[in-house]
mmCIF file as gemmi writes it, N, C-alpha and C atoms, coordinates in Angstrom:
data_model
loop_
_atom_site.group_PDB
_atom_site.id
_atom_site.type_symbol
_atom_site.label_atom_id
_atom_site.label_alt_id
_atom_site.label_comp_id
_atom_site.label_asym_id
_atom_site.label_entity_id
_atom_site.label_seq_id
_atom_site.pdbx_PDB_ins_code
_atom_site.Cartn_x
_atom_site.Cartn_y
_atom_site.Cartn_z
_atom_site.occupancy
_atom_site.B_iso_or_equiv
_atom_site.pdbx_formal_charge
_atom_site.auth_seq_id
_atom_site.auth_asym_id
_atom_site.pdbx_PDB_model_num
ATOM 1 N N . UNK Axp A 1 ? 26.142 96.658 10.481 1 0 ? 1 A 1
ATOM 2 C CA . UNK Axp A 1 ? 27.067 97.739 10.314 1 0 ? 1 A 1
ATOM 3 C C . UNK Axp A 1 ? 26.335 99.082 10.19 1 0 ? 1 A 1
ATOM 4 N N . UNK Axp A 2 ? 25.448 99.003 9.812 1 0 ? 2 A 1
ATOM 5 C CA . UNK Axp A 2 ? 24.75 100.546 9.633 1 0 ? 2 A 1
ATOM 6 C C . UNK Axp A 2 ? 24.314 101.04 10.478 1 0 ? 2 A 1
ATOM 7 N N . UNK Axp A 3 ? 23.769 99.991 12.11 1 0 ? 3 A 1
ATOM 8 C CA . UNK Axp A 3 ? 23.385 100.972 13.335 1 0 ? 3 A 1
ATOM 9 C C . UNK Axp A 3 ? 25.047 100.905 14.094 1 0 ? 3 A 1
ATOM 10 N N . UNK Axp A 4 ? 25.959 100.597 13.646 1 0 ? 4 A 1
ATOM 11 C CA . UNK Axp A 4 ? 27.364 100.432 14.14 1 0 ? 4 A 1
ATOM 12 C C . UNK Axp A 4 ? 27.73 102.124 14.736 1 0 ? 4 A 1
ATOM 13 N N . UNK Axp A 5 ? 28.109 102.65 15.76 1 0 ? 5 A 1
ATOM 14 C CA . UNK Axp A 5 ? 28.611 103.409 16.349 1 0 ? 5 A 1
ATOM 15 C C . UNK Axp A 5 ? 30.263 103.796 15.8 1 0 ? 5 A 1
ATOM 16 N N . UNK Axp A 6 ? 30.531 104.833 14.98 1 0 ? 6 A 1
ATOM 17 C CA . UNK Axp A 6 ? 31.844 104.776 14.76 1 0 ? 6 A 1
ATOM 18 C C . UNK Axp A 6 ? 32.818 106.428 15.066 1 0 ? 6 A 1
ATOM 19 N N . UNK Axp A 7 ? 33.358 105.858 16.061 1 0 ? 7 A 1
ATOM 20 C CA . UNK Axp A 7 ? 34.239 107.063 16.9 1 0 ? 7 A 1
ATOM 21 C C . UNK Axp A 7 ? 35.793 107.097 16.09 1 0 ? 7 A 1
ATOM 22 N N . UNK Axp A 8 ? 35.479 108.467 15.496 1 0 ? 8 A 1
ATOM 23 C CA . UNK Axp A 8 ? 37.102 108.591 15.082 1 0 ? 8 A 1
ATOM 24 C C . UNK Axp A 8 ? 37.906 109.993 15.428 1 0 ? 8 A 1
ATOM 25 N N . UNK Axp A 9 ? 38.744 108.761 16.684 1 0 ? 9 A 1
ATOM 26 C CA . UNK Axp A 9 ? 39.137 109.591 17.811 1 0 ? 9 A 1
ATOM 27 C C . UNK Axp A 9 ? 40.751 110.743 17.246 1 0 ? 9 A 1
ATOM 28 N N . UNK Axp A 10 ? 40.619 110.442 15.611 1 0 ? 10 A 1
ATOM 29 C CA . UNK Axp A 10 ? 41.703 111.584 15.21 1 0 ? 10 A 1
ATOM 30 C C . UNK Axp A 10 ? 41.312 113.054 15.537 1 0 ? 10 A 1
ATOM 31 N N . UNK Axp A 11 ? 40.186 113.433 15.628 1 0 ? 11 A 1
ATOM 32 C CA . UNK Axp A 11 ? 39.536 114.541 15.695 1 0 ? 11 A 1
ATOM 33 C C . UNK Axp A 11 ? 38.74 114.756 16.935 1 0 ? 11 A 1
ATOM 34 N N . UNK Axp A 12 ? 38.749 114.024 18.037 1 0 ? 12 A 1
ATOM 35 C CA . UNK Axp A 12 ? 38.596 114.225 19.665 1 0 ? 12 A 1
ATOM 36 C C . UNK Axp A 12 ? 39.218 115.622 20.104 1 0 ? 12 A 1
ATOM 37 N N . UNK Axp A 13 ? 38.771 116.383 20.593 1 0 ? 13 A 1
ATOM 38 C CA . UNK Axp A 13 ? 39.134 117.585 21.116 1 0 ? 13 A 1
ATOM 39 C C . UNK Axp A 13 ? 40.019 117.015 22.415 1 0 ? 13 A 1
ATOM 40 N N . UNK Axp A 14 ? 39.418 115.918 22.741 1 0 ? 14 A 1
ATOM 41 C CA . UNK Axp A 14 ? 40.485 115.458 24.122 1 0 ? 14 A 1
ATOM 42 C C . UNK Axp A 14 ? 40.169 114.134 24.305 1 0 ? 14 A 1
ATOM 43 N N . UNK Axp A 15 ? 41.547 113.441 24.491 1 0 ? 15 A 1
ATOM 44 C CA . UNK Axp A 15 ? 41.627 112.003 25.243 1 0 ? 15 A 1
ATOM 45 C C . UNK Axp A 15 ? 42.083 112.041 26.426 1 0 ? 15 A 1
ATOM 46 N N . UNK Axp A 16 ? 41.067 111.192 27.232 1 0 ? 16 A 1
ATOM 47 C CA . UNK Axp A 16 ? 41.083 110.656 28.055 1 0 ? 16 A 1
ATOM 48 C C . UNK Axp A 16 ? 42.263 109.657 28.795 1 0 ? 16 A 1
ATOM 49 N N . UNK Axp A 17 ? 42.883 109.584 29.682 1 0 ? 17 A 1
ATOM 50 C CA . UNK Axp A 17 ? 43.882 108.5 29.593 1 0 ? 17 A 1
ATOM 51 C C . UNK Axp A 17 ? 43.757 108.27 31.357 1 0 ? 17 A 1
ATOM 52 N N . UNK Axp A 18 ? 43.8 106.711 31.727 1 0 ? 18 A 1
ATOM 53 C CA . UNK Axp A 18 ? 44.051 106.554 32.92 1 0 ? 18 A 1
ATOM 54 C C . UNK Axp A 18 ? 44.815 105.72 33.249 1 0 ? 18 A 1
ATOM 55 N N . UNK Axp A 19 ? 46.124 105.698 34.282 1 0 ? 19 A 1
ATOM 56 C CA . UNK Axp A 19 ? 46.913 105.065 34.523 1 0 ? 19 A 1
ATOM 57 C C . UNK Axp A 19 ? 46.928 104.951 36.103 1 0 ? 19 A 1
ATOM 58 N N . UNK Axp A 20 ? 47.124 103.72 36.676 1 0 ? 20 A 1
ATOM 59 C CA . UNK Axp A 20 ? 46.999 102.809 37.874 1 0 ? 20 A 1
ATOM 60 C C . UNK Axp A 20 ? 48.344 102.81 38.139 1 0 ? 20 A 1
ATOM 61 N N . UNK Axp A 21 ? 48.91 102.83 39.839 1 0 ? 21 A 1
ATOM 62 C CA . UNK Axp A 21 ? 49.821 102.708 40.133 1 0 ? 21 A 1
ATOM 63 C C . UNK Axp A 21 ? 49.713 102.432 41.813 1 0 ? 21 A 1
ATOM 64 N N . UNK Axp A 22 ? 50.467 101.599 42.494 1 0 ? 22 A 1
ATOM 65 C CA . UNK Axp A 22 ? 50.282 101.01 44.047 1 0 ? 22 A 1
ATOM 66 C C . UNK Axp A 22 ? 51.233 101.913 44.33 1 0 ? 22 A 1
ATOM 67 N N . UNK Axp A 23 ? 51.105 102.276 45.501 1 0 ? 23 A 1
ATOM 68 C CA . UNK Axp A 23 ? 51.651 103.42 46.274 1 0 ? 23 A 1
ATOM 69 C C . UNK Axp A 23 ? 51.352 102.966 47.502 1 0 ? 23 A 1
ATOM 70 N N . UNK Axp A 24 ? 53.289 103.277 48.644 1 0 ? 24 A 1
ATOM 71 C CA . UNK Axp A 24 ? 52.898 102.822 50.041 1 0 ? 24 A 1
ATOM 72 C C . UNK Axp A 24 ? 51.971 103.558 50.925 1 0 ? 24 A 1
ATOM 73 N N . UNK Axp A 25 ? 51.107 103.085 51.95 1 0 ? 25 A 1
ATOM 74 C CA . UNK Axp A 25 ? 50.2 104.054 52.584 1 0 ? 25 A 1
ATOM 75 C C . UNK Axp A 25 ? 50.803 105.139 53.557 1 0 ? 25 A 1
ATOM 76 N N . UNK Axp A 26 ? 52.029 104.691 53.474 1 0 ? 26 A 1
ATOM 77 C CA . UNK Axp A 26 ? 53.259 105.566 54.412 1 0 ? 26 A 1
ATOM 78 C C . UNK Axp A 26 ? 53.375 107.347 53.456 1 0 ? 26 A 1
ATOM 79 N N . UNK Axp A 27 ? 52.688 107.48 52.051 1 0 ? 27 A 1
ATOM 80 C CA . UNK Axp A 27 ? 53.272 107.954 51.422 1 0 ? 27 A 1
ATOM 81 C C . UNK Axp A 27 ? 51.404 108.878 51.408 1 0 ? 27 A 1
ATOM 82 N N . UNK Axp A 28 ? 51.4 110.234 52.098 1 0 ? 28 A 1
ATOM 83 C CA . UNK Axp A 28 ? 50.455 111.197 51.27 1 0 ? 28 A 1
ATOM 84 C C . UNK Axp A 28 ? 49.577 110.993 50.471 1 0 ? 28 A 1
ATOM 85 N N . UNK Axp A 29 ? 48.061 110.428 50.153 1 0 ? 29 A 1
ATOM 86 C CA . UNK Axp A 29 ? 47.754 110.426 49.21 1 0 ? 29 A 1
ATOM 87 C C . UNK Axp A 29 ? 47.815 112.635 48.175 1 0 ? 29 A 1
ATOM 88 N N . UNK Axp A 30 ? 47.631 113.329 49.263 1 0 ? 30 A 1
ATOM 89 C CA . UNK Axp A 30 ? 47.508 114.941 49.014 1 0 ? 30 A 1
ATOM 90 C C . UNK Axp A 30 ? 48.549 115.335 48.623 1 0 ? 30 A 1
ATOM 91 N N . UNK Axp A 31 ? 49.951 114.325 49.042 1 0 ? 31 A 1
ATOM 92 C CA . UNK Axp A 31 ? 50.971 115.172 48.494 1 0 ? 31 A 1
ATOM 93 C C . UNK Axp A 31 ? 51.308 114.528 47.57 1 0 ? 31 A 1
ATOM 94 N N . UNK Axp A 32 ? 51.577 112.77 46.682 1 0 ? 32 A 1
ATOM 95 C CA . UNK Axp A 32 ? 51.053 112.33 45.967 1 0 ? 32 A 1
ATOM 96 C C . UNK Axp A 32 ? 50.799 113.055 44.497 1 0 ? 32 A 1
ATOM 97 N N . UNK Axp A 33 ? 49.584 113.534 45.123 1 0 ? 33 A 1
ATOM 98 C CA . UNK Axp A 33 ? 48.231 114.175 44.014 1 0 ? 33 A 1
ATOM 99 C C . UNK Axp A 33 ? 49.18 115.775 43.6 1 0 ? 33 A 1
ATOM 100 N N . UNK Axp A 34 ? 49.335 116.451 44.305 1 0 ? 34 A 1
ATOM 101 C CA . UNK Axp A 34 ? 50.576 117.712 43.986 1 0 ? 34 A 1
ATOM 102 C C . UNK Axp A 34 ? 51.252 117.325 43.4 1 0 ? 34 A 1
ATOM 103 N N . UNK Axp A 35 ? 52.202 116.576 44.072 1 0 ? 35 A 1
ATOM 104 C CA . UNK Axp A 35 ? 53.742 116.271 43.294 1 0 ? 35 A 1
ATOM 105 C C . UNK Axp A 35 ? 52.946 115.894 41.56 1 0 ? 35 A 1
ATOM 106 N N . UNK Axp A 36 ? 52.181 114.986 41.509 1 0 ? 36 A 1
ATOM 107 C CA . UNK Axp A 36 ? 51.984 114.305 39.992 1 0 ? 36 A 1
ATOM 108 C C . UNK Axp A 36 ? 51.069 115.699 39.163 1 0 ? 36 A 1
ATOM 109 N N . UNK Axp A 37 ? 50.58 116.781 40.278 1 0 ? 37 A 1
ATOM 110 C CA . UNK Axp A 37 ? 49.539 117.574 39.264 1 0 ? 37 A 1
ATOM 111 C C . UNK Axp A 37 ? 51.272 118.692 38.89 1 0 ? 37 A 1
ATOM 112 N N . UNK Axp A 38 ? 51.943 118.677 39.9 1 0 ? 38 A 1
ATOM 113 C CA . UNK Axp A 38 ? 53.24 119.709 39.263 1 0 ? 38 A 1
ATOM 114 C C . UNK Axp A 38 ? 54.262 118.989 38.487 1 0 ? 38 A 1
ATOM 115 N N . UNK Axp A 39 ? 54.074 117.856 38.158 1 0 ? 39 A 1
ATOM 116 C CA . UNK Axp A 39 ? 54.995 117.129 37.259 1 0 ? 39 A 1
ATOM 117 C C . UNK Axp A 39 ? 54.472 116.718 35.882 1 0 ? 39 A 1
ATOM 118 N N . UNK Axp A 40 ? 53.121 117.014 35.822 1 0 ? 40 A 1
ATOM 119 C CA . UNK Axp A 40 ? 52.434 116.8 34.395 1 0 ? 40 A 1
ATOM 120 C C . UNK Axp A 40 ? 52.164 117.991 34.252 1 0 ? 40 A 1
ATOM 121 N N . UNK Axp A 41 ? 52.963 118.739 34.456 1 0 ? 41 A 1
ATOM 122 C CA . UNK Axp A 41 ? 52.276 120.162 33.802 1 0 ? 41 A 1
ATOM 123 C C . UNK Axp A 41 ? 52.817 120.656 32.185 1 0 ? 41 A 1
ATOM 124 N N . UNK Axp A 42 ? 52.291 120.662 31.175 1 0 ? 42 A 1
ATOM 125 C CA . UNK Axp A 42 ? 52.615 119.767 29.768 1 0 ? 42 A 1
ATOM 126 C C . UNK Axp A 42 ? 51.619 120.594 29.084 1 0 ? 42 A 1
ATOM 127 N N . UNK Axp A 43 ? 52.03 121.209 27.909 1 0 ? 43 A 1
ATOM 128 C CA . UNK Axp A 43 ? 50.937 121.916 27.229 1 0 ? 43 A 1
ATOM 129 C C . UNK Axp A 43 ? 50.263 120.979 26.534 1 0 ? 43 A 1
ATOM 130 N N . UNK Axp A 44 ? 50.251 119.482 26.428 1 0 ? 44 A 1
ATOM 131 C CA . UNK Axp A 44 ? 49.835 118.562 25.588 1 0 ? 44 A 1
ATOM 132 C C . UNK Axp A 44 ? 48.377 118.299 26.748 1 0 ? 44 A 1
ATOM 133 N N . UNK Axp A 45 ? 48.641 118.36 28.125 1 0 ? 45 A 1
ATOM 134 C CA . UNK Axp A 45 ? 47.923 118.13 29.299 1 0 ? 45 A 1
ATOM 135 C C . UNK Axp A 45 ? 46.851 119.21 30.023 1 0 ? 45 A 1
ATOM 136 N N . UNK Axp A 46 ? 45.736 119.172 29.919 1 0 ? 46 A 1
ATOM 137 C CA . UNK Axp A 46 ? 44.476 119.843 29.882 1 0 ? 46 A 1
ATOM 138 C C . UNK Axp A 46 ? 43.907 119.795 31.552 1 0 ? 46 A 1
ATOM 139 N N . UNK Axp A 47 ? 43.957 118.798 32.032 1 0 ? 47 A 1
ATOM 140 C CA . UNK Axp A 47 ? 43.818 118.39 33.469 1 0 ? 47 A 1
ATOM 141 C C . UNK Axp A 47 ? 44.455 116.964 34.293 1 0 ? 47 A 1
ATOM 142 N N . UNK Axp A 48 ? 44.403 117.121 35.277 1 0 ? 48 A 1
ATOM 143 C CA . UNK Axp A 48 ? 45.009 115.782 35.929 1 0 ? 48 A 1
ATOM 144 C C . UNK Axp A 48 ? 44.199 115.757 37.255 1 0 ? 48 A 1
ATOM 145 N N . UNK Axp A 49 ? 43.905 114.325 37.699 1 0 ? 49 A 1
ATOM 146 C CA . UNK Axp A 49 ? 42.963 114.452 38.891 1 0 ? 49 A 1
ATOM 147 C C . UNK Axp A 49 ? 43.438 112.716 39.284 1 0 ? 49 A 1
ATOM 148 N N . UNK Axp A 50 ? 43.789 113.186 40.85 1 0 ? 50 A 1
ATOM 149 C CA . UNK Axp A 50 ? 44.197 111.524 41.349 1 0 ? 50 A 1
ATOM 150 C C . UNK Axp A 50 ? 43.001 110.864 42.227 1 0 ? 50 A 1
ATOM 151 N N . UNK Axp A 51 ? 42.696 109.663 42.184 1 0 ? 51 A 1
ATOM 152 C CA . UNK Axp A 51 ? 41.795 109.329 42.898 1 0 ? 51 A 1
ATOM 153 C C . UNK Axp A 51 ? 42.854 108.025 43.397 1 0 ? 51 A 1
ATOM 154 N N . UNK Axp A 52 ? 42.292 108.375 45.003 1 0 ? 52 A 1
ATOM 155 C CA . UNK Axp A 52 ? 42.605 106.57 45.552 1 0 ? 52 A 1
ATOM 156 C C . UNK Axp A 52 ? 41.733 105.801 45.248 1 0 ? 52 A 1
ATOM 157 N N . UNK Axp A 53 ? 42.471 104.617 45.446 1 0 ? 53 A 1
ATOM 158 C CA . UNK Axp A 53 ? 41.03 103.159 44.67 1 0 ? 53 A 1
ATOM 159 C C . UNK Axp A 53 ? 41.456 102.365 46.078 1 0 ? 53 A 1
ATOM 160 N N . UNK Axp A 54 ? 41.222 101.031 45.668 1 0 ? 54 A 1
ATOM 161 C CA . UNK Axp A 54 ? 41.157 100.121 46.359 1 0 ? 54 A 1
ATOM 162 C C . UNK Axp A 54 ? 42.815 99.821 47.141 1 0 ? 54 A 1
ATOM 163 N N . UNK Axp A 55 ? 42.249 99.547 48.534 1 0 ? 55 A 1
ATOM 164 C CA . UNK Axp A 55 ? 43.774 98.639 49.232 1 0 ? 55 A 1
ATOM 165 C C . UNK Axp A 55 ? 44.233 97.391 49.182 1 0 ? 55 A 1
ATOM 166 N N . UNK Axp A 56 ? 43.489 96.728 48.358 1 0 ? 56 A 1
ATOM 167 C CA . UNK Axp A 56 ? 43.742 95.543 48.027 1 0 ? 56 A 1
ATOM 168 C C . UNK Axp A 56 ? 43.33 94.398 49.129 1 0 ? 56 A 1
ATOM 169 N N . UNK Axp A 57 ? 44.639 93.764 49.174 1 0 ? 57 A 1
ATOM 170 C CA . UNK Axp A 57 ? 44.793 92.63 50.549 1 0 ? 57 A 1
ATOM 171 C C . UNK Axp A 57 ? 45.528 93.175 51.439 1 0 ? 57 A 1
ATOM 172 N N . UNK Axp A 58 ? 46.594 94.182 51.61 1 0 ? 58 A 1
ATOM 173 C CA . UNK Axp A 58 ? 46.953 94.883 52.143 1 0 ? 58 A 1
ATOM 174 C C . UNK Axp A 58 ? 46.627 96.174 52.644 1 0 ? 58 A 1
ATOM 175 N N . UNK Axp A 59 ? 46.831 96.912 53.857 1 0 ? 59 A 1
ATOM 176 C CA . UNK Axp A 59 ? 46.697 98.164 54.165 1 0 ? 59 A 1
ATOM 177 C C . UNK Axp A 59 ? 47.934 99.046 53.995 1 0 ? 59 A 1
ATOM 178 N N . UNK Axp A 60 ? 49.495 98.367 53.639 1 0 ? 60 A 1
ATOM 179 C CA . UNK Axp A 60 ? 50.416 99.046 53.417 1 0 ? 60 A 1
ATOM 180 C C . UNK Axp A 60 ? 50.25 100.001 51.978 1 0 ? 60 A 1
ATOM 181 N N . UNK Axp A 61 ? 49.28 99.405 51.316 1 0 ? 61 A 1
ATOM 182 C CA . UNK Axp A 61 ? 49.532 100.171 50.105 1 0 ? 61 A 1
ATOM 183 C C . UNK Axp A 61 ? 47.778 100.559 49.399 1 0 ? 61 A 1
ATOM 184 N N . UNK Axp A 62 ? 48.066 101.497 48.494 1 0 ? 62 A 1
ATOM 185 C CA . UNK Axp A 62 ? 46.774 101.794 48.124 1 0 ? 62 A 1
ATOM 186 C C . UNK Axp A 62 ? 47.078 102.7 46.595 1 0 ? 62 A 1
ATOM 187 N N . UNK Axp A 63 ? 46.238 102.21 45.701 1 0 ? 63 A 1
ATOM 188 C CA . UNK Axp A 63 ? 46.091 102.378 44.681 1 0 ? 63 A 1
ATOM 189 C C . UNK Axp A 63 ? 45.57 103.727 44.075 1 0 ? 63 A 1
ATOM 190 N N . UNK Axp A 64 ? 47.008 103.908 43.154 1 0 ? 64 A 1
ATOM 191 C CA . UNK Axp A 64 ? 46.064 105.806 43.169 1 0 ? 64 A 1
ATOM 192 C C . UNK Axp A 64 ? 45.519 105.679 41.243 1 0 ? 64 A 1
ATOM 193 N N . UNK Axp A 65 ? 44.843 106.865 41.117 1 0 ? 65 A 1
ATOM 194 C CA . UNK Axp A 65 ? 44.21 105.98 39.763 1 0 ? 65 A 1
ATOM 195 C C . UNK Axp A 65 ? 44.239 107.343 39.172 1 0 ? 65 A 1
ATOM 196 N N . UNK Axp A 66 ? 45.328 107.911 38.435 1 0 ? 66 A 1
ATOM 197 C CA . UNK Axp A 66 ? 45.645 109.402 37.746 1 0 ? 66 A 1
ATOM 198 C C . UNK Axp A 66 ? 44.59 109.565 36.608 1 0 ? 66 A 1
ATOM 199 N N . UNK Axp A 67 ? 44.033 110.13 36.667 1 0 ? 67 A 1
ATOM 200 C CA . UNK Axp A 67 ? 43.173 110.718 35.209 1 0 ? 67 A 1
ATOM 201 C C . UNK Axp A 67 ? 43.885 111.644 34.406 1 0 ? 67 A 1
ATOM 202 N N . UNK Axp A 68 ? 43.986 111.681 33.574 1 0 ? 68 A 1
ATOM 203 C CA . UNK Axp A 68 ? 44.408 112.942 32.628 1 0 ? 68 A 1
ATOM 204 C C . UNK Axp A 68 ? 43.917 113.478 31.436 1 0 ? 68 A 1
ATOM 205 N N . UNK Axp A 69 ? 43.662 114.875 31.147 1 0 ? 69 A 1
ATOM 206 C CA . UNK Axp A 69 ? 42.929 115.172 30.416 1 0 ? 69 A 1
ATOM 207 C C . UNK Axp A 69 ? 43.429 115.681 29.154 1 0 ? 69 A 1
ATOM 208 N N . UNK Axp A 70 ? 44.198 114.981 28.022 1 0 ? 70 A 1
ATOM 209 C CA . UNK Axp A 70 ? 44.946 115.437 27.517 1 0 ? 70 A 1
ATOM 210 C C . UNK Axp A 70 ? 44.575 116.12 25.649 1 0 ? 70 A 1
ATOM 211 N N . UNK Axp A 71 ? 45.165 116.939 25.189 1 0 ? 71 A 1
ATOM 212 C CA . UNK Axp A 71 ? 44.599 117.311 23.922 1 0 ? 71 A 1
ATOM 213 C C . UNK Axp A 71 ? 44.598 116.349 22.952 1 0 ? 71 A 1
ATOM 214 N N . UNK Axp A 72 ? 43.426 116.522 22.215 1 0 ? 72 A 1
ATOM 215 C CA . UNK Axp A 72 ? 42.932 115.763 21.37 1 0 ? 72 A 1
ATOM 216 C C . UNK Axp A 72 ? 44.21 114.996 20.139 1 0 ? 72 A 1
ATOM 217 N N . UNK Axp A 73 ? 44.882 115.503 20.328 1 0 ? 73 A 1
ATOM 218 C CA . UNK Axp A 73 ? 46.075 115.628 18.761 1 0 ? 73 A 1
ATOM 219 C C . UNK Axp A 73 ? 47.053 114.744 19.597 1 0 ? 73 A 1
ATOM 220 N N . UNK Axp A 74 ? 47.096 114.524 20.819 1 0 ? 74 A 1
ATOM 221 C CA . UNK Axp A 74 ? 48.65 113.963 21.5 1 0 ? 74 A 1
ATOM 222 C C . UNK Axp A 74 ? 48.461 112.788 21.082 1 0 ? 74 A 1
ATOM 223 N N . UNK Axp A 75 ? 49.625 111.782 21.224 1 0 ? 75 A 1
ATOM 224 C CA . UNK Axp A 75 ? 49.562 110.491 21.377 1 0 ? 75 A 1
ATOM 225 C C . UNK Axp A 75 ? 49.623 109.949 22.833 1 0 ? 75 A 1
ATOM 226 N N . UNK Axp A 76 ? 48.176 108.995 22.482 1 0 ? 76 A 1
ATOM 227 C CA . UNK Axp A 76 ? 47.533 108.725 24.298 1 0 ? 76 A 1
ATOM 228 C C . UNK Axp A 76 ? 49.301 107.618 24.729 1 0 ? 76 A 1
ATOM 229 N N . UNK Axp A 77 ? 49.357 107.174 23.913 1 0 ? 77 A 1
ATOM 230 C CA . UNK Axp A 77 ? 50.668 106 24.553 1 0 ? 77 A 1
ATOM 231 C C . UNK Axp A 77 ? 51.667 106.762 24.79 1 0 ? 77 A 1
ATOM 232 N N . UNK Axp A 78 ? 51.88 108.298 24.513 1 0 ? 78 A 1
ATOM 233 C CA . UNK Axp A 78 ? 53.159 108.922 24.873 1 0 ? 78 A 1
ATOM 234 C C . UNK Axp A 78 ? 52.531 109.178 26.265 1 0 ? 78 A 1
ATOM 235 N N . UNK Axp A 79 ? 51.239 110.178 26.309 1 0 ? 79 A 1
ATOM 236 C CA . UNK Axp A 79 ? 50.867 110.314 27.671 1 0 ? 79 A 1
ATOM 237 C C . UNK Axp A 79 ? 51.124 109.677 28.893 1 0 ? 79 A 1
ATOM 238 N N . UNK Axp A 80 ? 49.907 107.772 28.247 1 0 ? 80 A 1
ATOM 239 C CA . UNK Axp A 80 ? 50.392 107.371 29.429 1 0 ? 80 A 1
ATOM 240 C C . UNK Axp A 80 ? 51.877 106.851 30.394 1 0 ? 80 A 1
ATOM 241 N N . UNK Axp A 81 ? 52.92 106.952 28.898 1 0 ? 81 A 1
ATOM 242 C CA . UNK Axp A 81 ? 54.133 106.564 29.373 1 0 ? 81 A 1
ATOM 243 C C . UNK Axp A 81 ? 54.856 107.544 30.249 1 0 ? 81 A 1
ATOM 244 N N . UNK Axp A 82 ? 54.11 108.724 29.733 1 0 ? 82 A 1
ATOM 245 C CA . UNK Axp A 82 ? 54.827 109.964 30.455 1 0 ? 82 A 1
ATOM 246 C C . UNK Axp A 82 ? 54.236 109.811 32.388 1 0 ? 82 A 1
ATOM 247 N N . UNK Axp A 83 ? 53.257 109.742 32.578 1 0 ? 83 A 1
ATOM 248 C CA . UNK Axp A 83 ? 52.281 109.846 33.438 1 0 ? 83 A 1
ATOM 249 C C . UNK Axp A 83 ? 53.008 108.815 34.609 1 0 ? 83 A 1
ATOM 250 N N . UNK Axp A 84 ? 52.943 107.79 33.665 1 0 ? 84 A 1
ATOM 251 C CA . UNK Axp A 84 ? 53.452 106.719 34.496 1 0 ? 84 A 1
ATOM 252 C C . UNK Axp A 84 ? 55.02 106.192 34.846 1 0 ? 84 A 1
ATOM 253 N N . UNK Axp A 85 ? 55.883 107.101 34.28 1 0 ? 85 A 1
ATOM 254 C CA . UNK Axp A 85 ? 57.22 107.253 34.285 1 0 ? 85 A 1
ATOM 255 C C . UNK Axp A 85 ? 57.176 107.956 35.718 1 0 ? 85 A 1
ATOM 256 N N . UNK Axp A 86 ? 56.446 109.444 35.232 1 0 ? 86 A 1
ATOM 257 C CA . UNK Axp A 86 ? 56.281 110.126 36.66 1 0 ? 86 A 1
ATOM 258 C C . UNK Axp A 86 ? 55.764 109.732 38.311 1 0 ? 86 A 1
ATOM 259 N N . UNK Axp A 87 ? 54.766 108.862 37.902 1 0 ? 87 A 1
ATOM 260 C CA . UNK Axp A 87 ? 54.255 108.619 38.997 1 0 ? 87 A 1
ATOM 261 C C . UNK Axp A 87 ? 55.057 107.669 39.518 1 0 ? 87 A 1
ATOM 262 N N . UNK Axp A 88 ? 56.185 106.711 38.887 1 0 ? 88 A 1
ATOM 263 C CA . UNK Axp A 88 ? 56.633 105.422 39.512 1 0 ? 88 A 1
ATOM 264 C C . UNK Axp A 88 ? 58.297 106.774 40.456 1 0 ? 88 A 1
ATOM 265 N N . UNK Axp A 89 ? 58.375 107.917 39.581 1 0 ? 89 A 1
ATOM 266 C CA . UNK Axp A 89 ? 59.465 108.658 39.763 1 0 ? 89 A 1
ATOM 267 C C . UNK Axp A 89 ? 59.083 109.356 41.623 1 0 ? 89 A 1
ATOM 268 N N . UNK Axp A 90 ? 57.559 109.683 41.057 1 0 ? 90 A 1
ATOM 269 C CA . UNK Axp A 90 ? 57.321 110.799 42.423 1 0 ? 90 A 1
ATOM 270 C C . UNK Axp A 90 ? 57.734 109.416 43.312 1 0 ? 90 A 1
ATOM 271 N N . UNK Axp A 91 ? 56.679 108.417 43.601 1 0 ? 91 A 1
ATOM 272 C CA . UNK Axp A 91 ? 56.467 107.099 44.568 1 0 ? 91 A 1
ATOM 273 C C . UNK Axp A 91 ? 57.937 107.109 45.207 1 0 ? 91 A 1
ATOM 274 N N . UNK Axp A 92 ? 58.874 106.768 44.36 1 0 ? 92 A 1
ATOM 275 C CA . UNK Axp A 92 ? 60.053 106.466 45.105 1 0 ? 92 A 1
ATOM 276 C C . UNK Axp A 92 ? 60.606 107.42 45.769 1 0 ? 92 A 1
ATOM 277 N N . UNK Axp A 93 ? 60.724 109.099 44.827 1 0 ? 93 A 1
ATOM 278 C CA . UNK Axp A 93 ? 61.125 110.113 45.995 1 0 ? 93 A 1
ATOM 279 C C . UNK Axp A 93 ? 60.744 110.117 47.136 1 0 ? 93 A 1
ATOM 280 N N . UNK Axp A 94 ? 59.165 110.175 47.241 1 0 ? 94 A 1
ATOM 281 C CA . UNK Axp A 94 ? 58.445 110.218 48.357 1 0 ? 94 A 1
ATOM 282 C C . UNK Axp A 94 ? 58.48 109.19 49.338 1 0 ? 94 A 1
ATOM 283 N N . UNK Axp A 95 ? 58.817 107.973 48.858 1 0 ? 95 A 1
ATOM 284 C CA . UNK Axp A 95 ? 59.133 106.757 49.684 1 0 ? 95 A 1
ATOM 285 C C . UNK Axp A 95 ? 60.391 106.43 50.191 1 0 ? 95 A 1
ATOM 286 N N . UNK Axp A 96 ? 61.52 107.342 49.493 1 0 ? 96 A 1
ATOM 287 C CA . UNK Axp A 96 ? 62.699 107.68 50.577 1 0 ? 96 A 1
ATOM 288 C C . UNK Axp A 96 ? 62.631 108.985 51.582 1 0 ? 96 A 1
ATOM 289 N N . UNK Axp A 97 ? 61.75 109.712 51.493 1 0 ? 97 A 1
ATOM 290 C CA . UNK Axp A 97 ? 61.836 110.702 52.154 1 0 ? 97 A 1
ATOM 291 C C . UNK Axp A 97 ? 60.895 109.964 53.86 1 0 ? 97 A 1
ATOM 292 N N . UNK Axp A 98 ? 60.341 108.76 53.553 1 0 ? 98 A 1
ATOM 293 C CA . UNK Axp A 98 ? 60.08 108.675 54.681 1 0 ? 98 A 1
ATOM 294 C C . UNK Axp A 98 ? 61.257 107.634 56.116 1 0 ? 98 A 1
């Protein structure tokens, strides 16, 4: 316990939060990444950055992987619920618009 590493993330200037979501390949990764950077715009929210990941077994779809940079004081489980409310919200707009 005494060489033990102890992070107490009440006092983090910022958490980190990342949330995963499959998205059709029919669907923008650029517009995507807009729609979710103008829908988290949140004074609790510091930055947002989308990365594609992997296509899996499929090429219909591809995995976008939201980062967010949020203030230290928020609650990370409101974040990611928020984040990921949005992103399942943009997906479908964008997936009827095609």
């Amino acid at each position: 316990m005494l060489d033990a590493l102890i992070i107490h993330r009440d006092v983090a200037p910022f958490k980190r939060i990342r949330a995963r979501i499959d998205v059709p390949s029919s669907i923008d990764p650029w517009v995507f990444e807009e729609r979710i950077k103008e829908a988290l715009r949140d004074g609790r929210i510091k930055s947002v950055r989308v990365k594609v990941g992997e296509t899996w077994q499929s090429t219909n779809i591809y995995q976008a992987i939201i980062e967010v940079l949020a203030d230290g004081r928020a609650d990370g489980e409101e974040i990611k619920d928020l984040v990921l409310r949005e992103a399942v919200r943009i997906r479908n707009e964008l997936g009827k618009q095609q």
